[in-house]
N, C-alpha and C positions, 0 to 999 in steps of 0.2 A: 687736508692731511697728505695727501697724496704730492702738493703741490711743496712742502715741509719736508716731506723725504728725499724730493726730486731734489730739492736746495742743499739738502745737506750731504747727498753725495756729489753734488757739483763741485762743494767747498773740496774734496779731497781731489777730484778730478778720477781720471780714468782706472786708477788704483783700486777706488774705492768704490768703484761701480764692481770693478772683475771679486772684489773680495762679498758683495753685497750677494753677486750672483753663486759664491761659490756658498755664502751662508745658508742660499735658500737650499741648496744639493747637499749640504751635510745633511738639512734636516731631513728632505724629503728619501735619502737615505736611512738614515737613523730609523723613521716612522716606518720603511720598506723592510729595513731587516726584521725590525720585533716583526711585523705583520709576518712575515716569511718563514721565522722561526717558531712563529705560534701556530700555523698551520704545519710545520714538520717535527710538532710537537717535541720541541727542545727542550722543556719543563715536563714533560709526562713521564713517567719511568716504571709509573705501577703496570702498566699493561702488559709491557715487557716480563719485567718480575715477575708477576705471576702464571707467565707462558711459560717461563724456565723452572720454574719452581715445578710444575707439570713434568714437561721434560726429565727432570730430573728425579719424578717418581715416578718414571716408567708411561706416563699418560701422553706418551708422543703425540696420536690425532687429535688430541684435544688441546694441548698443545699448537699445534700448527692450525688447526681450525682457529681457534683464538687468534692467530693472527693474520689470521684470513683477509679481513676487511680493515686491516690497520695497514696506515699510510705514514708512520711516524718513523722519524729517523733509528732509533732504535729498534723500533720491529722492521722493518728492512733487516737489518743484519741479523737479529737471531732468527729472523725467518730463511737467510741466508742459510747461517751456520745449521740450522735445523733440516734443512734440504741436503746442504753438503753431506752432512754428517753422515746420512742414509745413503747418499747414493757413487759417495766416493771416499778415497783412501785416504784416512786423516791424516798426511801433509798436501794434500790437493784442497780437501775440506778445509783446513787453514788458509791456504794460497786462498781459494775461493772466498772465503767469510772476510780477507784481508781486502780483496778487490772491492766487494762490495762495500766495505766499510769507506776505503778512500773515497769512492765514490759519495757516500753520504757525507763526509767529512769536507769534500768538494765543495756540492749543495750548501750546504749550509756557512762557508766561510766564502759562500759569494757575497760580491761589494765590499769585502775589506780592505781590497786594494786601493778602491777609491777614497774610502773615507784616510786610507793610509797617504794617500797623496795628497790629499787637503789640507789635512793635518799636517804636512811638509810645506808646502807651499804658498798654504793662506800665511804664515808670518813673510815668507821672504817676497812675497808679493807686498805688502806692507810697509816691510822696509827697503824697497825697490821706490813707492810711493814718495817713502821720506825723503830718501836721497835725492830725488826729481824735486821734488819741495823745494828741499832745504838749497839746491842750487839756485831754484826761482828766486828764493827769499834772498841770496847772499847776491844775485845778481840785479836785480834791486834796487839793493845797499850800494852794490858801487857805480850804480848808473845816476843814483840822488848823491852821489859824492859830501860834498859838506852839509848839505842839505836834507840827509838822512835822517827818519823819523823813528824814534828806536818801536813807537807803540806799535807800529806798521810792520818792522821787521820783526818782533814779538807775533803779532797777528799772522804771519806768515810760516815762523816755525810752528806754531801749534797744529795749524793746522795741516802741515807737512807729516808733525809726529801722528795726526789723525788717522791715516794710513798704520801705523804699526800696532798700533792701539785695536784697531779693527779686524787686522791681521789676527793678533793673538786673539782675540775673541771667539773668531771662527777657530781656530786650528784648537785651543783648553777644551771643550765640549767635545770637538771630533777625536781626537787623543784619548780623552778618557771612554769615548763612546767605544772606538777600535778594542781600547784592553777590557772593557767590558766584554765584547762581542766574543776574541780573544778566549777570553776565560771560557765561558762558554762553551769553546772549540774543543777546550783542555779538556773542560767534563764531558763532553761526547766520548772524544776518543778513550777516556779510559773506559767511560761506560761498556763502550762497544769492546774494548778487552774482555774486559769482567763478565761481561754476557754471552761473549759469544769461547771464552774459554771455559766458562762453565756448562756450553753446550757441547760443544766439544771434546770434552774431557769424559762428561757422562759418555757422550754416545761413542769414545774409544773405549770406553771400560764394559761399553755394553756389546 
């Protein structure tokens, strides 16, 4: 098996080894972030919810005890805004709940750079491949002068386009994986609006 892979990245040449290496890092990416995201509980929002919902009828220490032992991206920030709230001037307690937010916002839209660069590059590395091919292949052609073999020159384009073909494979998956991650990003940060202006708002009116 092993011996079947090594063969068929040979056919594309050095192109198609750098795009093989770059498939195995989208994935081990991909599988990094959910892991990452699941541990900073990017899908959790009832804990949250119902810290504010506290908060917001007056049960501040139960409230902030509630998220005492929570490490999730959301309770960072309204455990943020729920400390500002109390202990500074609400446009400081904003300034403050904002810092921490980018910071959570940070965290969590780690490695989308990379996968943003793969997704760039795994095609024009592909078609970097082709063009290296398709030169082999045409030079070839005029070194067998009349004696050219067209199945031979055939056999040599395809396997030049092999490269671009591989190219887009890695970079479709990392593209759609990015605006997934993306979206993601989108619902935190309003989250983190929506909760921590609702903490906010109570504890100026309070």
């Amino acid at each position: 098996m092993l011996t079947q892979i090594t063969d068929f990245l040979n056919i594309g040449g050095p192109a198609l080894w750098v795009i093989a290496g770059l498939s195995i890092i989208t994935l081990g990416l991909i599988l990094w972030k959910l892991w990452r995201l699941s541990l900073m509980g990017a899908w959790r929002r009832d804990a949250s919810e119902a810290a504010v919902a506290q908060w917001q009828n007056g049960q501040n220490d139960s409230a902030l005890a509630s998220l005492r032992t929570r490490t999730g991206l959301r309770a960072r920030v309204v455990n943020a805004a729920m400390q500002a709230s109390q202990t500074l001037a609400p446009e400081d307690a904003r300034d403050e709940t904002t810092r921490v937010a980018r910071g959570a916002l940070m965290d969590a839209g780690s490695g989308l750079r990379a996968l943003d660069l793969i997704a760039t590059i795994a095609p024009l590395v592909g078609l970097l491949g082709t063009v290296l091919g398709m030169i082999d292949a045409f030079q070839a052609l005029q070194d067998s002068g009349a004696r050219a073999d067209p199945s031979a020159l055939a056999g040599g384009i395809w396997e030049a386009l092999l490269t671009t073909a591989a190219g887009m494979a890695v970079a479709i998956p990392a593209s759609m994986a990015l605006s997934w991650f993306d979206s993601i990003n989108d619902r935190l940060a309003h989250d983190f609006d929506d909760l921590a202006t609702r903490v906010l708002t109570k504890g100026k009116q309070g």
